[in-house]
C-alpha positions in Angstrom: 60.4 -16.4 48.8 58.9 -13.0 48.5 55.4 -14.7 50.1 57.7 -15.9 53.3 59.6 -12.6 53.7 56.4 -10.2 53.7 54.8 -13.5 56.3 57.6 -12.4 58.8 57.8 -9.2 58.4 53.9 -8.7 59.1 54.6 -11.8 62.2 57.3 -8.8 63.5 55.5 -6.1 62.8 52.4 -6.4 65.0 54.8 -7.0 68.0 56.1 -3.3 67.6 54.8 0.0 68.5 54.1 1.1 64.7 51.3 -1.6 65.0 49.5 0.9 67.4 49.4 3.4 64.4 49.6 6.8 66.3 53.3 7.8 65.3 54.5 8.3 61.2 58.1 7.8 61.5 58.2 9.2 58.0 57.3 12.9 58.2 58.3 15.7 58.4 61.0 15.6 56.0 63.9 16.3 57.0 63.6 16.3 60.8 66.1 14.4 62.5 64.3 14.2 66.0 66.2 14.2 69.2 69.2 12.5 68.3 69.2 11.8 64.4 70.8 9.3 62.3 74.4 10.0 62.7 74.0 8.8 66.7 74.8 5.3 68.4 71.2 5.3 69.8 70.0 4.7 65.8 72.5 1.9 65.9 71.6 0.1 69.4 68.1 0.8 69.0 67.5 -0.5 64.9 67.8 -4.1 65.7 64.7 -6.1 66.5 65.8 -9.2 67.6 68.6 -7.6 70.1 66.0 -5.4 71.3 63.1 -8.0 72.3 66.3 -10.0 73.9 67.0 -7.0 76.0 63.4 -6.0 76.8 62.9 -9.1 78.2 66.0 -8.9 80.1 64.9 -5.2 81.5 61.8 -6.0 82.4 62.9 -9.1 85.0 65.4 -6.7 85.8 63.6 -4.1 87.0 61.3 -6.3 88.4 63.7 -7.1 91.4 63.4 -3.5 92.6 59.7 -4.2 94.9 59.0 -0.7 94.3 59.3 -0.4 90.7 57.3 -3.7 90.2 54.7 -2.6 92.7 53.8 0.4 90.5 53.7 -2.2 87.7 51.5 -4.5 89.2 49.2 -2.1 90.6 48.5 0.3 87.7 49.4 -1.9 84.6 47.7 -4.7 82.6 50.8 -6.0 81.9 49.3 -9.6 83.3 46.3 -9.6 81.1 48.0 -8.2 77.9 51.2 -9.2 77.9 51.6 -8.3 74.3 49.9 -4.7 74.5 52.2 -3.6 77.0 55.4 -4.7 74.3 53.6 -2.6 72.0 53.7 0.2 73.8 57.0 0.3 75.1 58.5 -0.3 71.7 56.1 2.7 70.7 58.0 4.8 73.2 61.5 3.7 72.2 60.7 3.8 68.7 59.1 7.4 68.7 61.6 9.0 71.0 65.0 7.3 69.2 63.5 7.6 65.7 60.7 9.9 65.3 60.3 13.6 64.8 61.0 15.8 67.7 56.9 16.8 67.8 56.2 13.0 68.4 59.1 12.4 71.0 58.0 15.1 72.9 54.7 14.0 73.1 55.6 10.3 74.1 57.4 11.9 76.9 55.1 14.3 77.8 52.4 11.6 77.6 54.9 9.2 79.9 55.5 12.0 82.3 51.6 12.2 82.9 50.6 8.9 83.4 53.6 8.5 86.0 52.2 11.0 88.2 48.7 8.7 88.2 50.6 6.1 89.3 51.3 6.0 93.3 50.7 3.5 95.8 51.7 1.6 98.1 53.9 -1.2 98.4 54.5 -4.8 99.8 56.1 -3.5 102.9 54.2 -0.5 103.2 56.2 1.6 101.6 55.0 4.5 99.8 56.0 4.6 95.8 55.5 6.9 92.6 56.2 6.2 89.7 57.6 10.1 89.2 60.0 9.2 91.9 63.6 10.4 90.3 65.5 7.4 92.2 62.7 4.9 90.5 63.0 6.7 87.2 66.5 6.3 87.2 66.4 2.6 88.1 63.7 1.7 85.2 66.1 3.8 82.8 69.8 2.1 84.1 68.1 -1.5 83.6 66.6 -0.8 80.0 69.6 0.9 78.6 72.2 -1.4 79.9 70.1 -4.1 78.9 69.7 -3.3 75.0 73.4 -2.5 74.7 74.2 -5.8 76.7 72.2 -7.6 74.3 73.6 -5.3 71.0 76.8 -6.0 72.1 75.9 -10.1 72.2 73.7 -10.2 69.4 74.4 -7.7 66.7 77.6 -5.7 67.5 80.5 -7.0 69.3 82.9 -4.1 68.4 80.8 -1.3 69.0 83.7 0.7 70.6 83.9 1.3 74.6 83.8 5.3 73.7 80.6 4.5 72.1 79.4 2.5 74.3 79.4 5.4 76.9 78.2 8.2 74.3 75.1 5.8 73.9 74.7 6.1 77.8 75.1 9.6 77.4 72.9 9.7 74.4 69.5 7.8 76.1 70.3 9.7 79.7 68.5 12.8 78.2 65.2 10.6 77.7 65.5 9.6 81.2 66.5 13.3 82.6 63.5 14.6 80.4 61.1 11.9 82.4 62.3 13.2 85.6 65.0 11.0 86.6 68.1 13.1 88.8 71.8 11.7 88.5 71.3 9.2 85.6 74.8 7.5 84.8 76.2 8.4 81.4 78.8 5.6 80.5 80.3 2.2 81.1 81.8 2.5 84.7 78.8 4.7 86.0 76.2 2.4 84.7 78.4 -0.7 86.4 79.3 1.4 89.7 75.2 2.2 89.8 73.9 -1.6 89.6 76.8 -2.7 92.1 75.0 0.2 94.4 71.4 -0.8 94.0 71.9 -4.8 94.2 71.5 -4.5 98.1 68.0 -2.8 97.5 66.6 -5.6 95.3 65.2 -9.0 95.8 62.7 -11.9 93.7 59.8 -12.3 96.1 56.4 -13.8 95.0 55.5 -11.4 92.5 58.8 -11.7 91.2 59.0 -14.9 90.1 55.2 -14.4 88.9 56.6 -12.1 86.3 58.9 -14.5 85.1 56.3 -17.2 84.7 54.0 -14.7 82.8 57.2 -14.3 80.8 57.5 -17.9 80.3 53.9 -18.7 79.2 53.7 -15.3 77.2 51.0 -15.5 74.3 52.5 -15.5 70.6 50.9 -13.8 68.1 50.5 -16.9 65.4 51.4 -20.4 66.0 54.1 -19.9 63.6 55.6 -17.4 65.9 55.7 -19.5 69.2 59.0 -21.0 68.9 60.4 -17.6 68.4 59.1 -16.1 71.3 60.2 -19.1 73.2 63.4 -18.2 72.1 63.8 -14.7 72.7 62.2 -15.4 76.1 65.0 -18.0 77.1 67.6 -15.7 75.3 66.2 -12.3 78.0 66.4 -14.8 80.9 70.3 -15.8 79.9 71.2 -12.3 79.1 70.3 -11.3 83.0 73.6 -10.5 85.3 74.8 -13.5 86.7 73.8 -12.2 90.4 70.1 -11.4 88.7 69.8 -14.5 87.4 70.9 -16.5 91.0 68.0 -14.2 92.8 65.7 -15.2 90.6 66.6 -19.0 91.0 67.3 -19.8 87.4 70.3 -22.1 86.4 71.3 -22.3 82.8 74.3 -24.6 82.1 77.1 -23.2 80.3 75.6 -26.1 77.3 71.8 -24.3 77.4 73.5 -21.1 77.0 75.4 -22.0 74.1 72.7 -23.1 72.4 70.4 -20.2 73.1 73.0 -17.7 71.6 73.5 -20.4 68.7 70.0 -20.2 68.0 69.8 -16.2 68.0 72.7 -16.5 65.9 70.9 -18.5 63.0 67.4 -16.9 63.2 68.3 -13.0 63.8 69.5 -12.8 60.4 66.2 -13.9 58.8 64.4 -11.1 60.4 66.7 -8.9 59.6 66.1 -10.0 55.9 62.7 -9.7 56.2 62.7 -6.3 57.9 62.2 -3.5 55.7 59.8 -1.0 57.2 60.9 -0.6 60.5 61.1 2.4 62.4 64.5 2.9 61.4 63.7 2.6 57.8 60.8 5.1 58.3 63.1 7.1 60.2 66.1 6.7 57.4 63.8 7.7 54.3 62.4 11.0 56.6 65.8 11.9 56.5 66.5 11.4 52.9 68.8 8.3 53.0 69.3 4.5 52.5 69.3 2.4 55.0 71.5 -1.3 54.9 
């Protein structure tokens, strides 16, 4: 058993940013970061499985906004290395939730200056950067609302409405610090915001490329594929509704069932298997257990 826990755990672990080995969630003592342990950020962010659901989700998300995935497809490798580009995303969520406040700052820091490399223009000839506030603030709105969408589903449906919105006030300060202006800081914001933007977005070509790289993504073992199938199917379903319909994809009310059925039965096993994490790191930094 021990021999099939430690398998999974080392399957998990080379999907997250610790496998990059530049942050050590464990030092200095005492440190609490940005947020520490006592805030709903520690709780939304600590879950794997819920967090790869609502990557996924974000990323074909944000991919409907022909600017945002113009600076994507013109400055990133996402195409070529899927799996290096979860890595470091997770390494920025992981280091800026959990790590020390040295290392958060210099994720942003390092964030903040690769933006201002990235400019271009787009499709329709319309000038983007990637330090744009309004952009900022779009990539931040469908990341945030997507791993609390998919905490709420997957891990924690009674996470309270009030903390709900302190979490959206909790991650708008990583956005603010990025350069984003008027980020939305609870429920109705966040909802009022996305009911705004939906007349600025669309699925064109690249679009639906995305969600075919997606699709096909690489696994890291053999034994991992189903997984990843999985989690992919499970991003796709978490989508809005109105998402979903401009990127073409039906899911019957019977697929859908069975995709959160399936999460259901093998979240728990990596949760088992789980045991140095970046919230664990982050827990025994601060002196305490973590359950």
């Amino acid at each position: 058993m021990e021999f099939i826990r430690t398998r999974i755990e080392t399957q998990v672990m080379s999907l997250t940013g610790l496998s990059l080995g530049q942050l050590d969630l464990e030092n200095p003592k005492g440190d609490p970061g940005l947020f520490g342990p006592q805030a709903i950020c520690w709780q939304v962010h600590a879950d794997f499985s819920s967090m790869l659901i609502g990557g996924i989700s974000a990323l074909m998300l944000q991919c409907l906004h022909p600017l945002a995935l113009a600076g994507v497809w013109d400055h990133s490798t996402f195409r070529q290395d899927m799996l290096g580009r979860l890595r470091r995303t997770g390494q920025f969520i992981a280091g800026t939730t959990f790590g020390s406040t040295q290392d958060a700052n210099w994720l942003i820091e390092k964030v903040r200056t690769i933006h201002l490399q990235v400019t271009g223009t787009g499709p329709d000839g319309r000038p983007y950067a990637a330090s744009d506030p309004d952009l900022l603030t779009w990539v931040h709105v469908a990341e945030v609302s997507s791993f609390l969408a998919a905490h709420l589903r997957y891990r924690n449906p009674h996470l309270s409405g009030a903390a709900q919105d302190t979490y959206y006030n909790e991650v708008a300060i990583i956005a603010e610090r990025l350069g984003a202006q008027n980020v939305p800081r609870s429920r109705q914001a966040i909802s009022d915001y996305l009911e705004a933007m939906r007349p600025q977005l669309l699925c064109d070509e690249r679009s639906q490329e995305v969600l075919r790289l997606l699709l096909n993504a690489p696994a890291p073992s053999a034994l991992a594929k189903p997984f990843g199938s999985l989690m992919m199917k499970a991003g796709i379903e978490l989508l809005p509704v109105w998402a979903s319909g401009l990127f073409g994809v039906r899911q019957t009310p019977m697929q859908r069932r069975l995709i959160r059925a399936s999460i259901a039965r093998s979240a728990p096993l990596l949760r088992w298997a789980m045991r140095d994490g970046s919230v664990h790191r982050a827990h025994r930094r601060m002196g305490l257990a973590y359950d």
